[in-house]
N, C-alpha and C positions, 0 to 999 in steps of 0.2 A: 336386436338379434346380433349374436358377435360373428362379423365376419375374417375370422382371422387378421387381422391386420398386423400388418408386419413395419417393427419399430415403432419407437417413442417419437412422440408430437414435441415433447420440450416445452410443452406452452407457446408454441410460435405458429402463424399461419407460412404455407408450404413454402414461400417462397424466401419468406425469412428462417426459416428452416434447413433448405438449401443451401443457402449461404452460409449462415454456423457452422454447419457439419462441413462445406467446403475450406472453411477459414481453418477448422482444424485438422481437418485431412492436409492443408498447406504447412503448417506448422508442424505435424508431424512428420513429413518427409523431407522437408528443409534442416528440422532442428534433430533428426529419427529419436528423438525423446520430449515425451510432453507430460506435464502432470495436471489431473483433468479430475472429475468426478468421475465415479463406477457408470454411469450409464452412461454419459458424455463419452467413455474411453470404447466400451462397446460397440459404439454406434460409429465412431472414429476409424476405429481398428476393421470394421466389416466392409465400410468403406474405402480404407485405404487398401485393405487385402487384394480387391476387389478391381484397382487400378493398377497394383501391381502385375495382376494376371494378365490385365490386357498390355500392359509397358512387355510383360516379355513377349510376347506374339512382336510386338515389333514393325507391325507392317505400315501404310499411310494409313488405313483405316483407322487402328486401333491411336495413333499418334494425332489423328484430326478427332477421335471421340474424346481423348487425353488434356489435348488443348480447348473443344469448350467444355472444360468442366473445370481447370488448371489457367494457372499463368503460364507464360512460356518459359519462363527459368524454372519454373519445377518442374516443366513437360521434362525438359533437358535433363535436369539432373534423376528423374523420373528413370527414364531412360539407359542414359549413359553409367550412372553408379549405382543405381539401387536395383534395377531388374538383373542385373547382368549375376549379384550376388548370389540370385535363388534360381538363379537357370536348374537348381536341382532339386531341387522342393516343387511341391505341388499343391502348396497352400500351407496358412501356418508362419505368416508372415513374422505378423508379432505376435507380442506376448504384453500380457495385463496384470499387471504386480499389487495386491490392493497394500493400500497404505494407513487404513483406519479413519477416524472419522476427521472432519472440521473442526476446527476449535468453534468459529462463530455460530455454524447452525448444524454441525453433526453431521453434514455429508459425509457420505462415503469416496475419499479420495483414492486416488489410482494411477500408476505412473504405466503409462503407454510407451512401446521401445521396438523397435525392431530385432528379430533375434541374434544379429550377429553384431549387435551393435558393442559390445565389451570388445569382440575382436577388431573392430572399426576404427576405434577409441586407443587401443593399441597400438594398429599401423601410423594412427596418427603421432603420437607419441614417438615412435621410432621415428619420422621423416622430421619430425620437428629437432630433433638431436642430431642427425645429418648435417643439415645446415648450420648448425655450432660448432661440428666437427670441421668441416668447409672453412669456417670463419677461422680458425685456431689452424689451419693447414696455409691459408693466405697470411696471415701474420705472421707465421715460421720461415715462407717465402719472402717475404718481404723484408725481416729480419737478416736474414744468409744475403741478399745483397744488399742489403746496409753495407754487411759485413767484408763483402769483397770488396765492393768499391772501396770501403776504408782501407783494404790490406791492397787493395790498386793505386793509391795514392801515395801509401805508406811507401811502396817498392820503386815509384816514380821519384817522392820524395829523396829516398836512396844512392838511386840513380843520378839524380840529378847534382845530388855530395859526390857521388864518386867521379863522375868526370868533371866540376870541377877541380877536383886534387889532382887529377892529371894536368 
């Protein structure tokens, strides 16, 4: 008799089940893009949505249910950068792109993402050119007093002809 049963088994008994679906609920908010099979990315994304909701609640509860389920560097960045992005959203975390089949055995691939991740991807980009700019502004610096010292030596040098000829 079918009793609704909610989600795929994977072929694995629960507790090795658990863990899979954990390992890739970790990898996709560490890396916010994974590329997985169609039902692998399903089961992922319902998951991950799922912890996002309770990352923004925010409270000890929700952070002590966060950590046994998570490592504590993904509670953190759980937390700190990724709930705070959808404080305005209400679900709809990510999004599931399918990508067509496998070459070796025809799955159905699929690349799992966070939705603001292109904008993400962005800011990174700008703050990584910052620091190039920094680098090019301290060697300009650096440069200009090359440059006086040399023209302070020069003028000591000077100096130092002119009163001897006196």
């Amino acid at each position: 008799m079918y009793k609704r049963i909610k989600g795929k088994k994977f072929s694995r008994k629960t507790d090795q089940r658990r863990a899979f679906l954990r390992n890739l609920a970790v990898n996709l908010i560490l890396e916010e893009r994974i590329t997985t099979t169609k039902t692998r990315a399903r089961a992922a994304s319902s998951l991950v949505e799922k912890m996002i909701t309770k990352a923004k609640i925010g409270d000890l509860a929700a952070i002590k249910r966060l950590s046994s389920m998570l490592p504590q560097l993904v509670v953190k960045k759980l937390i700190s950068d990724v709930a705070p992005r959808f404080t305005k959203r209400n679900g709809g975390y990510t999004r599931i792109m399918k990508l067509g089949q496998r070459f070796k055995d025809g799955a159905e691939m699929a690349v799992v993402e966070f939705i603001d991740h292109d904008e993400v991807l962005a800011r990174e980009k700008e703050e990584k050119k910052k620091p190039a700019d920094k680098k090019k502004a301290v060697k300009k610096e650096k440069k200009a007093k090359k440059e006086t010292k040399k023209e302070k030596k020069e003028a000591k040098k000077e100096e130092g002809i002119e009163n001897k000829e006196k």
